[in-house]
C-alpha angles and dihedrals in degrees: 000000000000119000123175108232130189094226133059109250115193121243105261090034125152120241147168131212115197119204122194112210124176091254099029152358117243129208107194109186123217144151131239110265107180131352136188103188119290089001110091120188115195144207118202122208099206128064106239090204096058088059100039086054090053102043085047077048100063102032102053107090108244092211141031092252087053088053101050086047093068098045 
């Protein structure tokens, strides 16, 4: 992913890209892996859909009763 910042990050740099989603915010980590001035490419160390499936995972009801529970 490539992203134009104000600002000048290193090379190597930490980051973190959140994500809102109707069920969750996600925080994905990653690092700065190029850069041409204002111009950052990254490289993320976590897998979002991982954490997209388990989040969907644990919020659908498994049962009708589950689900009327949450109307």
């Amino acid at each position: 992913m490539s992203v134009i910042l104000p600002v000048e990050l290193k090379k190597g740099e930490e980051v973190e890209l959140k994500i809102k989603l109707p069920l969750a915010t996600f925080t994905i980590k990653g690092v700065v892996a190029n850069r041409s001035v204002f111009r950052h490419g990254f490289k993320f160390l976590e897998l979002l859909h991982e954490s997209v499936k388990e989040t969907l995972q644990n919020s659908v009801p498994r049962k009708k009763d589950d689900l009327n529970r949450l109307i």
